[in-house]
OpenMM code with the backbone's topology and positions (N, CA, C; nanometers):
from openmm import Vec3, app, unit

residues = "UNK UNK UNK UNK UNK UNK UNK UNK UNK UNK UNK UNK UNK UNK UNK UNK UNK UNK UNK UNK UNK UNK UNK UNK UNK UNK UNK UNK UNK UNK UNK UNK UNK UNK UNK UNK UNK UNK UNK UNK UNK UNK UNK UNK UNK UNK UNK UNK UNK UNK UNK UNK UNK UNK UNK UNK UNK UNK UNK UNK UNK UNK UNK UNK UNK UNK UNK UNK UNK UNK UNK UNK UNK UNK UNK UNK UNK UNK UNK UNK UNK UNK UNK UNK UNK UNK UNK UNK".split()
positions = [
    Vec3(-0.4190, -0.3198, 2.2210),
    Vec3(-0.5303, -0.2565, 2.1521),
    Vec3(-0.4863, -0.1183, 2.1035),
    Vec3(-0.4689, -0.1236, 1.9803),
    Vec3(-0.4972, 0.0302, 1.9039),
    Vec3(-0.5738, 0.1781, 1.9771),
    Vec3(-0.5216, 0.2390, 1.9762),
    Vec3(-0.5861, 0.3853, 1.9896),
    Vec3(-0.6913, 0.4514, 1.8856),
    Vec3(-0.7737, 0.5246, 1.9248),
    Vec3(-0.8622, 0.5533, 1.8018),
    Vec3(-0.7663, 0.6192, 1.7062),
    Vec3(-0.7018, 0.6814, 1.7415),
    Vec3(-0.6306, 0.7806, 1.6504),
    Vec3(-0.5517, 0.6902, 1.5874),
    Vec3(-0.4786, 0.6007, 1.6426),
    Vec3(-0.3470, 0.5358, 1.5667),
    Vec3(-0.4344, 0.4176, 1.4658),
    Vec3(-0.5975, 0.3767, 1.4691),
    Vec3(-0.6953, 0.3136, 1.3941),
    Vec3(-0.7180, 0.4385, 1.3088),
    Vec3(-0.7210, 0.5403, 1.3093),
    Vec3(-0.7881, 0.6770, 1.1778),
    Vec3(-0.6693, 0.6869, 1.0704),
    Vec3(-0.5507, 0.6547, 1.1163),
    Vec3(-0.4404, 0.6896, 1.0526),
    Vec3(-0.4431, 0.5640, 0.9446),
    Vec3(-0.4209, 0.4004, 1.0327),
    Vec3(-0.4956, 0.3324, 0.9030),
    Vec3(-0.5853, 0.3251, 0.7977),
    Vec3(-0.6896, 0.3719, 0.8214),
    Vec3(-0.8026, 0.3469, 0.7443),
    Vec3(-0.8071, 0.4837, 0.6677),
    Vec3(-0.7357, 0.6404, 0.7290),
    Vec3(-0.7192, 0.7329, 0.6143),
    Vec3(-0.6394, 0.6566, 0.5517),
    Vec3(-0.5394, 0.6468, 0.5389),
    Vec3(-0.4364, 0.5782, 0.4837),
    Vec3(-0.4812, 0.4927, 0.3104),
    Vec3(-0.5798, 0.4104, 0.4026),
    Vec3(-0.6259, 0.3031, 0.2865),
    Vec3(-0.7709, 0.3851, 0.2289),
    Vec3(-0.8027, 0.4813, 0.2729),
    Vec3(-0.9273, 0.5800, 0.2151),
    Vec3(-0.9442, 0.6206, 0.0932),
    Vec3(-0.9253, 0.4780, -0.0127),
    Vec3(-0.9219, 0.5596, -0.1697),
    Vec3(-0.9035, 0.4009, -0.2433),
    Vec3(-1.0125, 0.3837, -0.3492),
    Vec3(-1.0194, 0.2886, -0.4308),
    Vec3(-0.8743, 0.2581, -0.4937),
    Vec3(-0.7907, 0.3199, -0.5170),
    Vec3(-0.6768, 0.3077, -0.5747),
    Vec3(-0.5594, 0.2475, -0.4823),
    Vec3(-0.6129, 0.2666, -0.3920),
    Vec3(-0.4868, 0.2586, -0.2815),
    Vec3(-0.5159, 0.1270, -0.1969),
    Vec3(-0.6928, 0.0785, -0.1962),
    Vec3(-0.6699, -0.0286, -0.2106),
    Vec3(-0.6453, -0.1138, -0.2628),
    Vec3(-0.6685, -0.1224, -0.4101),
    Vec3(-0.5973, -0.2309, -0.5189),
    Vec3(-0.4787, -0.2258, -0.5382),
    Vec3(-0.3944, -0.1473, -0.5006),
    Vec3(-0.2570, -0.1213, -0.4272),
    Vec3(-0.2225, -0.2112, -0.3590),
    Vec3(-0.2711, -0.2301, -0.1863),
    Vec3(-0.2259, -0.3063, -0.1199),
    Vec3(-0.2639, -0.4134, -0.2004),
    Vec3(-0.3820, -0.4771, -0.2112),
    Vec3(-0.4147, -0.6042, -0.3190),
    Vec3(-0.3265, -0.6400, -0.3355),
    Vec3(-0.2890, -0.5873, -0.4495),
    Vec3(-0.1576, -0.6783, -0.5461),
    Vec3(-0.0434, -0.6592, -0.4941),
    Vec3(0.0481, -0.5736, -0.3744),
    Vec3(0.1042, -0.5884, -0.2908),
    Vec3(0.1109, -0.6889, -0.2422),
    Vec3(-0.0179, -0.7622, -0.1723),
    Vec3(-0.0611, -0.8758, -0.1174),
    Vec3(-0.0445, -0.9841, -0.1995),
    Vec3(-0.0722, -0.9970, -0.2877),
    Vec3(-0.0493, -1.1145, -0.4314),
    Vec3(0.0941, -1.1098, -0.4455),
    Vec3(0.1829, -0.9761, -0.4667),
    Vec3(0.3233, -0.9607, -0.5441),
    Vec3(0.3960, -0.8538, -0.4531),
    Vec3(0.4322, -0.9278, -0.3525),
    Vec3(0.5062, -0.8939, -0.2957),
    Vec3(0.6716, -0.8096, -0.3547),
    Vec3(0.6922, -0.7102, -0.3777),
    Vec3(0.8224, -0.6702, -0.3317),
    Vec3(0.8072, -0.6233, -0.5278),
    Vec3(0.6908, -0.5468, -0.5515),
    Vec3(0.6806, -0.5318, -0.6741),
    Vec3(0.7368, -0.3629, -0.6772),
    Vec3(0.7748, -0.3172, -0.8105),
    Vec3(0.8056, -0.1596, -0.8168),
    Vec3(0.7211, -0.0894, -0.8523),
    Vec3(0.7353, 0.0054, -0.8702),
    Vec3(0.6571, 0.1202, -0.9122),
    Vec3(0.5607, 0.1294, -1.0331),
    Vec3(0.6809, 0.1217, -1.1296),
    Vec3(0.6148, 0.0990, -1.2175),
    Vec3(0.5615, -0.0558, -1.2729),
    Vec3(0.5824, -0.1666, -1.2408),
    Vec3(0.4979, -0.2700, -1.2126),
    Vec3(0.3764, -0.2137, -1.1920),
    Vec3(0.3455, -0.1599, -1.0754),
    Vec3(0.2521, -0.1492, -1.0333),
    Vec3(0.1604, -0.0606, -1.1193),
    Vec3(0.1924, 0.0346, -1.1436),
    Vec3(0.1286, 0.1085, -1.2588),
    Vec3(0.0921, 0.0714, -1.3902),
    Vec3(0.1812, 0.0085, -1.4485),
    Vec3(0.1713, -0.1288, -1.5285),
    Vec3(0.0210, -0.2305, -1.4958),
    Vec3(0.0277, -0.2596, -1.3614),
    Vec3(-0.0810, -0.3970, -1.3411),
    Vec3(-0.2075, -0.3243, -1.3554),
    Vec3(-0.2222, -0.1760, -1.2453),
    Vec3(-0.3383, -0.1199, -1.2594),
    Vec3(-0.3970, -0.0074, -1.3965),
    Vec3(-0.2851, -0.0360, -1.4625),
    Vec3(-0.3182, 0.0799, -1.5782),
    Vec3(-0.3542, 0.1957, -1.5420),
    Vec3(-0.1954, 0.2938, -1.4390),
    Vec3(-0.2694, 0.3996, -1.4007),
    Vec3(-0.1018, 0.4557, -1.3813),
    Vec3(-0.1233, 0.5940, -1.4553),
    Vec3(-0.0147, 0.6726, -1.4136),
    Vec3(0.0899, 0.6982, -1.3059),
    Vec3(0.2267, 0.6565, -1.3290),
    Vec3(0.2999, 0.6873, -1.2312),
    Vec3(0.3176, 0.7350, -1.1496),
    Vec3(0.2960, 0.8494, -1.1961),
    Vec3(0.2850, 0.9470, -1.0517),
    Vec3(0.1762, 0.9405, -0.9765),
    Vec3(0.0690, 0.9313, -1.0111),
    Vec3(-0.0443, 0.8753, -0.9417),
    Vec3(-0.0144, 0.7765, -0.8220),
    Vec3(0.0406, 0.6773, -0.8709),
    Vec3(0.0629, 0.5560, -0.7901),
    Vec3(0.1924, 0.6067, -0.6981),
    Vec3(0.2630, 0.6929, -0.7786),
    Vec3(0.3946, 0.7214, -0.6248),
    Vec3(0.2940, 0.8064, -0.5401),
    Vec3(0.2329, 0.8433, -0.5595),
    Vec3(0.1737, 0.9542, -0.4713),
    Vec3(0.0902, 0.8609, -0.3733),
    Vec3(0.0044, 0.7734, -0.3919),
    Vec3(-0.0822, 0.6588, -0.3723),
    Vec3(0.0225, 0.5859, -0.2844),
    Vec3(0.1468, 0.5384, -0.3394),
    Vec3(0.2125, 0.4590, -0.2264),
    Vec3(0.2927, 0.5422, -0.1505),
    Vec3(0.3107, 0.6694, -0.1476),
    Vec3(0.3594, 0.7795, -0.0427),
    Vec3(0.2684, 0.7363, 0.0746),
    Vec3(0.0926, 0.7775, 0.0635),
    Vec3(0.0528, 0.7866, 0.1572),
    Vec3(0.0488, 0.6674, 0.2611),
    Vec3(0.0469, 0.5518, 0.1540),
    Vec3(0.0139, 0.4027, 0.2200),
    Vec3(0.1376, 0.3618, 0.2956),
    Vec3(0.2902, 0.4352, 0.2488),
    Vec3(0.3520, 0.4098, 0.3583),
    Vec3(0.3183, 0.4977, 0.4544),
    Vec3(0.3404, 0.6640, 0.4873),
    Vec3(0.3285, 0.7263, 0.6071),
    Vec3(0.1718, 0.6774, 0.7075),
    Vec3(0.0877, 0.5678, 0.6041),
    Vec3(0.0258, 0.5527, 0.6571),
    Vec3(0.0592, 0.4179, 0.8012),
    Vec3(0.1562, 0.3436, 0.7292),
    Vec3(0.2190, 0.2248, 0.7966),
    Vec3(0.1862, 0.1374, 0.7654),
    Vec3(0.1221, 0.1090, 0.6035),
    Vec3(0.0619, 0.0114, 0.5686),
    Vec3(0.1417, -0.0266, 0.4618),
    Vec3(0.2523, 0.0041, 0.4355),
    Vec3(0.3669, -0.0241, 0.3177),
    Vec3(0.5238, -0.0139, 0.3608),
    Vec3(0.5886, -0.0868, 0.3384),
    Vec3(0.7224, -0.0842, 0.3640),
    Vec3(0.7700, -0.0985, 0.2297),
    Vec3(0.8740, 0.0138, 0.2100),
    Vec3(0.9669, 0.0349, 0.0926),
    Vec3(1.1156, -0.0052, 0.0897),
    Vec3(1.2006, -0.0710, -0.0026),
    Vec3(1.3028, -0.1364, 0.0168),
    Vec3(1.4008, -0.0558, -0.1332),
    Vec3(1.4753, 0.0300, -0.0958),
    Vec3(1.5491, 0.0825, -0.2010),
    Vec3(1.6126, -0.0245, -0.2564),
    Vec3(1.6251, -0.0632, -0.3897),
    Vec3(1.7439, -0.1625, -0.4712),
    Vec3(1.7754, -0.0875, -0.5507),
    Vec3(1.8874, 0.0194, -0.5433),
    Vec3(1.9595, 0.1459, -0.6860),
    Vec3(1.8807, 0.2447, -0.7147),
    Vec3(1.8124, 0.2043, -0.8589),
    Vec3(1.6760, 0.3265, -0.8986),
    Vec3(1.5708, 0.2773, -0.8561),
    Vec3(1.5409, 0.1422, -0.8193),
    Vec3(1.4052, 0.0988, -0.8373),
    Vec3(1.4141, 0.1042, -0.6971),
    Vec3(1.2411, 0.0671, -0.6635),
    Vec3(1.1896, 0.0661, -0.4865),
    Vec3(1.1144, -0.0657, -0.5329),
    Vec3(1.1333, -0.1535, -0.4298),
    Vec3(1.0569, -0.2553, -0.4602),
    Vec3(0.9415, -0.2082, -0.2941),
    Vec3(0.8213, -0.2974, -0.3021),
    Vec3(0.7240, -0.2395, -0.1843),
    Vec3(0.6859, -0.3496, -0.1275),
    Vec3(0.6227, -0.3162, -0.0100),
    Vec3(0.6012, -0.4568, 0.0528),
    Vec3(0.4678, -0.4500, 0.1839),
    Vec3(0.4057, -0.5254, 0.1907),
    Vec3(0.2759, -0.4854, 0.2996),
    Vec3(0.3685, -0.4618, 0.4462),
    Vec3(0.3479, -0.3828, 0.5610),
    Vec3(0.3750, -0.4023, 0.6777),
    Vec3(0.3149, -0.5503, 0.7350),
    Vec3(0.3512, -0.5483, 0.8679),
    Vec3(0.2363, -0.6442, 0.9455),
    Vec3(0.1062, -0.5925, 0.9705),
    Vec3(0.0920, -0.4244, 0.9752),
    Vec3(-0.0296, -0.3625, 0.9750),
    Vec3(-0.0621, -0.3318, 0.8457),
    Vec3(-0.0026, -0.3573, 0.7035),
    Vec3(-0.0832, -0.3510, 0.5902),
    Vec3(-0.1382, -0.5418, 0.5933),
    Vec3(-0.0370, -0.5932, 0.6298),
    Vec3(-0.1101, -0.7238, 0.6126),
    Vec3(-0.2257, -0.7689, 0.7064),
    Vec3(-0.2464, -0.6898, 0.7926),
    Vec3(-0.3939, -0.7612, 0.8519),
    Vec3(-0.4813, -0.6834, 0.7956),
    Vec3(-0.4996, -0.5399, 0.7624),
    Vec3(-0.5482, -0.4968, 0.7162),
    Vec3(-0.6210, -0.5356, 0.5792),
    Vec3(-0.5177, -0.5952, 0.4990),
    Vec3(-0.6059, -0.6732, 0.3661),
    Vec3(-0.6669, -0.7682, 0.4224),
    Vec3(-0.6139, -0.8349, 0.5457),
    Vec3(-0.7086, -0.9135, 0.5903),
    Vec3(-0.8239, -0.8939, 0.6127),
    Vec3(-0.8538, -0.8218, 0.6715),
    Vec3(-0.9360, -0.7296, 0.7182),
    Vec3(-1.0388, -0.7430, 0.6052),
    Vec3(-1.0237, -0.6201, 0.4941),
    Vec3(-1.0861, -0.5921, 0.3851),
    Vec3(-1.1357, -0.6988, 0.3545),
    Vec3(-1.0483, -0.8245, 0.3354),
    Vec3(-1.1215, -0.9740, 0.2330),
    Vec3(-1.2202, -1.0008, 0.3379),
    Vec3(-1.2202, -0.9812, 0.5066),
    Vec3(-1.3487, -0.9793, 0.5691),
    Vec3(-1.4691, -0.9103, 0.5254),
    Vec3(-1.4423, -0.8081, 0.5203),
    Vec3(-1.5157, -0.7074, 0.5581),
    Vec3(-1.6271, -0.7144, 0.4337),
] * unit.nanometer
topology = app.Topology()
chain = topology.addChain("A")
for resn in residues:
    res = topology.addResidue(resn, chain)
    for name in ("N", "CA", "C"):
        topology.addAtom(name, app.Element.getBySymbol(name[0]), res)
């Protein structure tokens, strides 16, 4: 069982309309880049690096360097978490 604190860190984490349609299509497209992603949501780059900064330190994203590009990927705690959400 989770700690309250180590549960606040998730859910700040995912605390922003953007950052959930983030994981979303994370969840759909696995191991997508950056700008993909900015691309799918029609939303500024930097926006979205900033957006998937937090969602990793949050522990809800795992990042995989390939050269220039980062491809991204849900944790096991971003993936229950969308679970979660499609509950909720």
């Amino acid at each position: 069982m989770k700690t309250s604190k180590q549960l606040e860190r998730y859910f700040k984490g995912a605390a922003n309309h953007r950052r959930l349609d983030i994981l979303r299509l994370i969840a759909k497209n696995s191991g997508v880049t950056l700008e993909s992603i900015a691309q799918m949501l029609d939303c500024n780059i930097k926006t979205i690096s900033e957006h998937t900064r937090r969602l990793t330190q949050a522990g809800l994203l795992n990042k995989k360097y390939q050269g220039r590009q980062v491809a991204h990927f849900l944790s096991p705690y971003g993936k229950r978490f969308v679970e979660f959400a499609k509950t909720f």
